[in-house]
C-alpha positions in Angstrom: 0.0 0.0 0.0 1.6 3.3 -1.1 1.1 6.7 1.2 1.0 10.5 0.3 3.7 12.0 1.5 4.4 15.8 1.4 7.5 17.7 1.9 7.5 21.1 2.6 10.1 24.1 2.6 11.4 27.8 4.3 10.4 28.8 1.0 7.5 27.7 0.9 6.9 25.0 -1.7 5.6 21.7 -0.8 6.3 19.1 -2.7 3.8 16.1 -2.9 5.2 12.1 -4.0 4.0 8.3 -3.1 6.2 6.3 -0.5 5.5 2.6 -1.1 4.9 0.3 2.4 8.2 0.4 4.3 10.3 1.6 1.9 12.9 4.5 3.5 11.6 8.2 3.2 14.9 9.4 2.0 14.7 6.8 -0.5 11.4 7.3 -1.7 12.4 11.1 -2.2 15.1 10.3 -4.1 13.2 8.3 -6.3 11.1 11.0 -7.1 13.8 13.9 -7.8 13.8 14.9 -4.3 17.7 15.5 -3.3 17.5 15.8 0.2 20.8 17.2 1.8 22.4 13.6 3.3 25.7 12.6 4.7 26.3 9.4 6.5 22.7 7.7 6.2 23.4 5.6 9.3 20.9 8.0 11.4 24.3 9.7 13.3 24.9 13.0 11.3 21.5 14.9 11.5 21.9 16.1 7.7 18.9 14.7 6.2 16.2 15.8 9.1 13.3 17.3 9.3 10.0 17.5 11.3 7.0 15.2 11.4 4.0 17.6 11.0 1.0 15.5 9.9 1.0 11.7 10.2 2.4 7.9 11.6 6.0 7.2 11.4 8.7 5.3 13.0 12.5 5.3 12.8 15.1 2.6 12.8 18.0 4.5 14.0 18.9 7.7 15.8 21.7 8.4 17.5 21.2 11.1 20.2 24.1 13.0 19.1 22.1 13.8 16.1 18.1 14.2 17.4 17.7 14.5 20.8 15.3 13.4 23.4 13.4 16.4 23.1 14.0 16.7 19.2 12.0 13.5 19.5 9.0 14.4 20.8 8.7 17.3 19.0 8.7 15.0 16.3 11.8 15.9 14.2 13.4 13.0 12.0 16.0 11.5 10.0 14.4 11.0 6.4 17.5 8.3 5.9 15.8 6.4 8.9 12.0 7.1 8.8 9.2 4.6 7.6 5.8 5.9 7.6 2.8 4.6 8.4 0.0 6.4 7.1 0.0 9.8 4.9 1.4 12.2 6.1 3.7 15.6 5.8 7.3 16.8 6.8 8.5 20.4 7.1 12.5 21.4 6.3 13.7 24.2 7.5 15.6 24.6 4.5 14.9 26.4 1.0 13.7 23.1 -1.8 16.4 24.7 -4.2 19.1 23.1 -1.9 17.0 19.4 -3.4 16.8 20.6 -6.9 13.2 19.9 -6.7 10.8 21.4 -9.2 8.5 24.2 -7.8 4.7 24.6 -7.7 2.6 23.0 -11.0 1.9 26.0 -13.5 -1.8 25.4 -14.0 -5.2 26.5 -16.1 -9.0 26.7 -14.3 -11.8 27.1 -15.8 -14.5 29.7 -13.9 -17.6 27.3 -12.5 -19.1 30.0 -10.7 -18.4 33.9 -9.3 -20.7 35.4 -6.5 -20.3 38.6 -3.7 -21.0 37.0 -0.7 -20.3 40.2 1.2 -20.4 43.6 1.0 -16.7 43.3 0.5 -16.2 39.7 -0.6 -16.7 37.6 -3.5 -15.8 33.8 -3.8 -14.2 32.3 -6.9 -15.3 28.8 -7.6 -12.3 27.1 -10.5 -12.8 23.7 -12.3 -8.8 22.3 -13.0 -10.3 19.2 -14.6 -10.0 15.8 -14.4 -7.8 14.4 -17.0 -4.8 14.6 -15.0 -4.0 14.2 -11.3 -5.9 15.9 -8.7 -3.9 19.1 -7.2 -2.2 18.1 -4.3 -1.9 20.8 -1.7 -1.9 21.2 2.3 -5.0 23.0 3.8 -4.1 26.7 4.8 -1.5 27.2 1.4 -2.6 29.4 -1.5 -1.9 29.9 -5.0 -0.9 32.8 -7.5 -3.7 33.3 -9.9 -3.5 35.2 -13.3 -5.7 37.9 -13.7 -7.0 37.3 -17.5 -6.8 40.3 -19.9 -3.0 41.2 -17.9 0.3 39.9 -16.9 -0.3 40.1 -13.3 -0.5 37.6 -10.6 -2.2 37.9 -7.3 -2.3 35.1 -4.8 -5.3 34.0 -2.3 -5.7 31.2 -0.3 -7.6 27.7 -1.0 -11.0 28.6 1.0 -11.5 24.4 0.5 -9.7 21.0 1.1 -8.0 19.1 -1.8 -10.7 16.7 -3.7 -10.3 14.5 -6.8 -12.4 16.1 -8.7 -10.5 19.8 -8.4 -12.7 22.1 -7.8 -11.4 25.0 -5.8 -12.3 28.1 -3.9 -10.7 31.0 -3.4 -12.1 34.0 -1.2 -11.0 37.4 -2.8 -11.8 41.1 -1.6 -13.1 43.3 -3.9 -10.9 46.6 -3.5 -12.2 50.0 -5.1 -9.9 49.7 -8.0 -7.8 46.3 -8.0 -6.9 44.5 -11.0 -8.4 41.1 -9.9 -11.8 43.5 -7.9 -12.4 45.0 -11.7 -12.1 41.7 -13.6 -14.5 39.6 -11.0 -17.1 42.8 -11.0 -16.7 43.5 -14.4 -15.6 40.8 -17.1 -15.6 37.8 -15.4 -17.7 35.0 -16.8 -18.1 31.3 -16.0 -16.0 29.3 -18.8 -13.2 32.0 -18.1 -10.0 30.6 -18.4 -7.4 31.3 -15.4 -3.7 30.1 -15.0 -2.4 29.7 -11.9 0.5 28.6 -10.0 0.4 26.5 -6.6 0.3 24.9 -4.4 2.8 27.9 -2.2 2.8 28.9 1.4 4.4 27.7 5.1 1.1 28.1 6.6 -0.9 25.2 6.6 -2.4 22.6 8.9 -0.2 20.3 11.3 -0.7 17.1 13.0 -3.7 17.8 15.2 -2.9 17.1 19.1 -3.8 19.4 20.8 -7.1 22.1 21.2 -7.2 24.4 17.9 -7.8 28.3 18.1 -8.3 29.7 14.1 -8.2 33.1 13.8 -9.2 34.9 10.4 -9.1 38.5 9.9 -11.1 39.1 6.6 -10.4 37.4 3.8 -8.2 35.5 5.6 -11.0 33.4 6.5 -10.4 32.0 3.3 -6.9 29.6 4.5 -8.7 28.9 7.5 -12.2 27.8 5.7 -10.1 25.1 3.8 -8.4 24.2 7.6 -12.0 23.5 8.9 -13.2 21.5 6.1 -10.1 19.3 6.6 -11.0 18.7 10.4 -14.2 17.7 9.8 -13.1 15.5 7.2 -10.8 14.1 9.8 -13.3 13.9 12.3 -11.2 15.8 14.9 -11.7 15.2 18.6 -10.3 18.2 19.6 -12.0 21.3 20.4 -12.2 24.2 18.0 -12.8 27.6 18.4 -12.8 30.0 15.3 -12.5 33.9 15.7 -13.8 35.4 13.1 -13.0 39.5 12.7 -13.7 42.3 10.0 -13.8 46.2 9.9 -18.1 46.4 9.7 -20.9 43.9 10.3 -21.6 43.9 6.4 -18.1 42.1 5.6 -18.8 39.1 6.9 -19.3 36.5 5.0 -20.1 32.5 4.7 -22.3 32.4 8.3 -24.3 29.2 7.0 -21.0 27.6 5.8 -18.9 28.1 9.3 -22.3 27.2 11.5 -22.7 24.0 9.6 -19.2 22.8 10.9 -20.6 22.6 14.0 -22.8 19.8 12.9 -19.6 17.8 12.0 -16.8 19.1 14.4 -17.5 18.4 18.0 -16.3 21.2 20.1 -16.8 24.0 17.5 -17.4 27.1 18.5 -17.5 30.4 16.3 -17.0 33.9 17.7 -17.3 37.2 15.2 -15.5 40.5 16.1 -16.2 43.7 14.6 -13.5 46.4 14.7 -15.8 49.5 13.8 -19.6 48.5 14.1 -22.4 50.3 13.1 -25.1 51.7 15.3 -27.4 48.0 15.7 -24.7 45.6 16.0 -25.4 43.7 19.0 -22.1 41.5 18.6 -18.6 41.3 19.9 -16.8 45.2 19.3 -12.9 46.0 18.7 -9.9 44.0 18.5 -10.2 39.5 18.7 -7.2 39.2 21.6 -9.8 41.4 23.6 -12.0 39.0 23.3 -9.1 36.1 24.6 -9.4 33.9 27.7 -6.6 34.5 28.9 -6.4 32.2 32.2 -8.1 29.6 29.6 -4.9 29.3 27.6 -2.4 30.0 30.5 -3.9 26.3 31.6 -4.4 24.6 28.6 -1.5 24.0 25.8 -3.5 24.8 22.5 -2.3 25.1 18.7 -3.8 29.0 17.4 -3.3 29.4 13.3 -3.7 33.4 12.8 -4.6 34.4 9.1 -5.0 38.2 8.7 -4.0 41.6 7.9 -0.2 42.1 9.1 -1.1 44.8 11.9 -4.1 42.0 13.4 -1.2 39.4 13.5 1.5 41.6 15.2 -1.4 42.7 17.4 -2.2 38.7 18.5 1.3 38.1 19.1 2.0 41.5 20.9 -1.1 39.9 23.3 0.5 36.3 23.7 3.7 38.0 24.3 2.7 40.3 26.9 0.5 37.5 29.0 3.3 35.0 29.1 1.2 32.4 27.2 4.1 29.9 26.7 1.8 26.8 26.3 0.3 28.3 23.1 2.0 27.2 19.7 1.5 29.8 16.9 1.5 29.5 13.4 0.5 32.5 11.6 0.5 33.8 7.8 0.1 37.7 6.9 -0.7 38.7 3.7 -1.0 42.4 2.4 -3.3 43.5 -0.4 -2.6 44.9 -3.4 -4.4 48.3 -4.2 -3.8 47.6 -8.1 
């Protein structure tokens, strides 16, 4: 039985290839183009390791010179010694040009649907096809789509799991006067053609251990939509808890869609925040680490993934920072729009 391993870099780029029952990672890689720095082999230098994110695994060897006890059960490994056991995905801190790996698939969608589901937002629905593989990529990653009609590239964030039938979604704001806002109000029809480029992107779902706080701030709702649809997938048995923030009441944006995953993730609960509310709004006002439990996560060691504007995510860890909240792991992504 083969598994689905992905490999993913500092740089960004994952790469995705089969590992057949107990054969060698490092050997499987190999076999598939993937030149991952190696020395001895013997599981004593450390040269080939990485970090178990997703998945089962064992290892044959490790000396302690080269992974420590701690290394261990932070689940970092030797690729030279490591069998695994199910799918799953490693991270390398480590640019993929030092393997001479190929980078992200250059790809063409067709449009399957285009609609504003806020007063700000509008979701992209792309048809890949199915003649060739399905697109491989890690919940939370994006992609770099071209805007038809120009030479330009912007890049937004699978708002959906990987399926084999490729259909994607991408979340996108509509700015007053952006390239890819004119084209989706103005020109864009279903049976468009769009290249893109993907999958890209550090951020992305780990091994699930512990409790789960997402935290989107506007359309970076969008990475963490595709996170949610993995968990319930998964059939996670940890709690969630997603905060949800924009600017005004009128951007947000897929209500039915979040409030259905409490039907399929125990646990789930959803919390909006807006920063500037009109008169009427009866919800949860100004900034989302406000809104924190602060002697909840002092006690409980929990995994937050923070997708947002760069002064929300600077804000969040200013807030974890300043409590002391050492048992919270953070994984964030920051992304800046474009105003052309």
């Amino acid at each position: 039985m083969n598994h689905k391993v992905a490999f993913s870099f500092a740089d960004g780029k994952t790469l995705f290839f089969p590992v057949q029952a107990n054969e060698i990672l490092l050997d499987a890689a190999l076999r598939n183009g993937i030149n991952i720095p190696l020395d001895c082999r013997e599981g004593v230098c450390g040269t080939c390791q990485g970090r178990c994110e997703s998945g089962d695994y064992s290892q044959d060897y490790v000396d302690e010179e080269a992974l420590s006890s701690q290394d261990l059960q932070q689940r970092k490994m030797l690729t030279c010694q490591t069998r695994v056991k199910s799918d799953a995905a490693f991270y390398f801190d480590f640019a993929s040009s030092l393997c001479n790996a190929s980078g992200p698939a250059q790809l063409s969608g067709r449009v399957t649907e285009v609609s504003q589901v806020s007063a700000s937002t509008a979701i992209l629905h792309l048809d890949l096809g199915t003649a060739g593989q399905p697109l491989d990529f890690l919940p939370g990653q994006y992609a770099r789509l071209l805007i038809p009609g120009t030479g330009s590239k912007r890049s937004y964030s699978f708002a959906n799991r990987p399926g084999a039938h490729n259909q994607l979604q991408f979340l996108i704001r509509l700015l007053p006067d952006g390239l890819m806002s004119n084209y989706i109000r103005e020109r864009c029809q279903v049976g468009d053609e769009i290249g893109l480029e993907a999958p890209l992107g550090a951020f992305y779902l780990r091994h699930i251990a512990r409790p789960l706080i997402l935290v989107a701030g506007g359309t970076g709702l969008s990475a963490l939509l595709g996170m949610l649809d993995e968990i319930a997938e998964r059939r996670c048995e940890q709690p969630v808890h997603l905060y949800y923030g924009v600017r005004d009441a009128a951007d947000l944006c897929e209500s039915a869609r979040i409030e259905a995953y409490a039907e399929r993730i125990p646990g789930f609960r959803y919390t909006t925040v807006v920063s500037e509310p009109a008169p009427g709004w009866g919800g949860k006002c100004g900034y989302i680490a406000e809104h924190f439990d602060a002697s909840e996560l002092r006690d409980t060691a929990v995994d937050m993934y923070v997708c947002g504007p760069p002064p929300m995510v600077e804000s969040i860890k200013s807030w974890l920072q300043s409590q002391a909240l050492d048992k919270v792991h953070l994984y964030y992504e920051k992304f800046t729009e474009s105003n052309v």
